[in-house]
C-alpha positions, 0 to 999 in steps of 0.5 A: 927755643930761646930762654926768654920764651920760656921766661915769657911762659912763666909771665903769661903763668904768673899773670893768669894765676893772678887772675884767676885765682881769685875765685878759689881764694874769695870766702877767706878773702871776704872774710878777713877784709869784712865784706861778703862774697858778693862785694869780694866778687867785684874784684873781679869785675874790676880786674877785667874792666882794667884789662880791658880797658887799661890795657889798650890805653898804656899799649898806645902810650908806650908802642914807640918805647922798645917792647923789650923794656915795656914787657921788664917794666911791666913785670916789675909792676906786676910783682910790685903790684902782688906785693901791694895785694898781699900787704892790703889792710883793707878793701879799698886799697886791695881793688886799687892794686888789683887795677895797677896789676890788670893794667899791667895784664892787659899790656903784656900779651900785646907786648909779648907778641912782639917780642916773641915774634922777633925772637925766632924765625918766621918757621918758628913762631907757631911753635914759639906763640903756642909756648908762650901762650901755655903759660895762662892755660897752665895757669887755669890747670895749676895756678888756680887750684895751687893759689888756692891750696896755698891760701887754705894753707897759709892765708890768702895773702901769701897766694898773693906773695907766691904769684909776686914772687913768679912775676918777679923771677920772670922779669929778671930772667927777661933782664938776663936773657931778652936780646937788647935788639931783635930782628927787623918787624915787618910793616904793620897796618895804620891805625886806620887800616886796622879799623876798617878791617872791623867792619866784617860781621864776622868780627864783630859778631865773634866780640858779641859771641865771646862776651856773652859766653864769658858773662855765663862763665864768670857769673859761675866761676867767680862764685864757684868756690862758694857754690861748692861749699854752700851748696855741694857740702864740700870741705875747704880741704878738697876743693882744690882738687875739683879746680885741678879737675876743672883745670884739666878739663880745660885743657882738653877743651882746648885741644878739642876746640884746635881740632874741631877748628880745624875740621869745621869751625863754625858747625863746632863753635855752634855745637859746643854753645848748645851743648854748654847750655845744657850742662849749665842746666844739668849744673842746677841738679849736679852741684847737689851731689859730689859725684855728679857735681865732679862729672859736670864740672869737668864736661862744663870746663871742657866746653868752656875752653873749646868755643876759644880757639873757633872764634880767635881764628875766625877773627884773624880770618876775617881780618886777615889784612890787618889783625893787629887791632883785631886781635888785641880786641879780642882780649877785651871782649872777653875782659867785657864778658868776665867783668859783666858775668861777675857784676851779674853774679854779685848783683844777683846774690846780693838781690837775694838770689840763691847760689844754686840758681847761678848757673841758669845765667849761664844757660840764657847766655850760651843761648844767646851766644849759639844764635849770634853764632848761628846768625853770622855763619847765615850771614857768611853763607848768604853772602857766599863767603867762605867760612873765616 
């Protein structure tokens, strides 16, 4: 495999890392910034609101610029951008780099899809894509109990170094390694082709069903941190160790929700958001108890990975004539859900509502996300369609 995939891996590292670590470094960020744990959160309302939205504005802006000096210069912004993070004397200019560095995220997958398209042979992008693709998974597993380790250790703003530090060995690699000319793409859709192809239910009704897993999701992980010293009675010291189990049930999540894609999508994606409700109600007795509070986070992670993989292929499926636009909204579905799940989080703890009933969001939104699922495999089934 060419270097530069693996220097694209370590980019997709360094930008997950940025995301997510927020959550584990919140309580010593709010506190030294002056603000409480409900405003600290809307840092990462604001994240994904960038993404999802900046992202798509500078991926049209710079589409006739060589993909190649997008993704250096994105980069380069994104390690510009931790820097301005770590150096932040307050709250405000804190969020304003957190945005220069979402928009930075929300151009680079699309980018590096095109790049690493380009830089092996068809027989080989399946194996190139999954490479490439690690690097955010591995950023939940290591990058985000690392960050937080790091900030406990050090302060949070040097977790912000470390990940400009990454971003920036990735540019310069790509600098080094990344070929000035790649092999010829294939015609891509029209815009409007694109477009058309989001009218199946089966696409949209996968944006509504990603957006509402993800709103349960991040009302809980933005504050888990907190959760688990307010409610659990953990230590600062071991709460890294509990993000590396969450992290590893992640990335099993991800290997049960390929094969059960593989088996049968539809029933597997309905069966994990059911059993997602219901280890978000055991989460209201669990997080009281170390033990108990460990099993389910590790079940929750696990199903928390595994409704991903169902939902992008049925996606892709649906929109097979044209995925381009497709794809890349899936992105921002997600972007939706996380920044409105953090929004739900902050707004409710700020009305008063206590840390250990946050995982009740969870369990309406997996609800509504397993009836929307269940509604367009009905739809699919009365149409006479075979399942995407």
């Amino acid at each position: 495999m060419p270097i530069a995939i693996y220097a694209l891996a370590l980019a997709a590292f360094a930008v997950g890392t940025a995301e997510f670590v927020i959550s584990g470094i919140l309580p010593q960020l709010a506190a030294d910034l002056a603000v409480n744990i409900p405003v600290a959160g809307l840092l990462v309302t604001a994240y994904a609101v960038g993404v999802a939205v900046g992202g798509p504005v500078i991926t049209v802006l710079t589409a006739r610029f060589s993909q190649r000096a997008v993704l250096i210069g994105l980069m380069l912004t994104f390690a510009a951008s931790q820097v301005l993070c770590a150096i932040a004397p307050d709250y405000g200019l804190l969020l304003a780099a957190r945005l220069v560095s979402a928009c930075a995220h929300g151009t680079f997958f699309g980018a590096g899809n095109v790049v690493v398209a380009n830089l092996v042979p068809p027989e080989r992008r399946g194996g190139a894509f999954s490479l490439f693709i690690s690097g955010i998974t591995v950023a939940n597993l290591l990058g985000l109990p690392g960050g937080t380790a790091i900030g406990v250790a050090f302060g949070w703003r040097v977790t912000f170094l470390v990940v400009g530090g990454l971003g920036l060995v990735a540019a310069l690699v790509l600098v080094w390694q990344l070929p000035r000319t790649t092999r010829t793409e294939a015609r891509r859709a029209t815009f409007g082709e694109q477009w058309r192809e989001l009218r199946h239910q089966q696409v949209w009704l996968s944006y509504i069903t990603i957006a509402l897993v993800m709103v349960g999701a991040l009302a809980f992980g933005t504050f888990q941190v907190p959760i688990m010293l307010n409610v659990t009675g953990l230590s600062p010291d071991i709460i890294p160790i509990y993000l590396l189990v969450g992290g590893l049930g992640s990335m099993l999540g991800i290997w049960a929700g390929g094969r059960g894609t593989d088996w049968k999508p539809m029933p597997t994606l309905i069966a994990v958001l059911l059993l997602q409700a219901l280890l978000y109600f055991t989460m209201l007795f669990a997080m009281h108890d170390k033990v108990w509070m460990t099993v389910n986070l590790f079940a929750t992670s696990i199903l928390g990975f595994a409704f991903s993989t169902p939902l992008q292929a049925r996606v892709i499926g649906a929109a097979h004539k044209a995925p381009n636009l497709a794809s890349s909204l899936i992105s921002t579905a997600f972007n939706i859900g996380i920044a409105a799940g953090a929004a739900i989080g902050a707004g409710l703890l700020s009305a008063g509502v206590s840390y250990a009933d946050i995982p009740a969001v969870g369990i309406v939104t997996s609800l509504l996300a397993a009836g929307t699922a269940m509604l367009s495999f009905r739809l699919e089934r009365r149409a006479g369609l075979r399942p995407a």
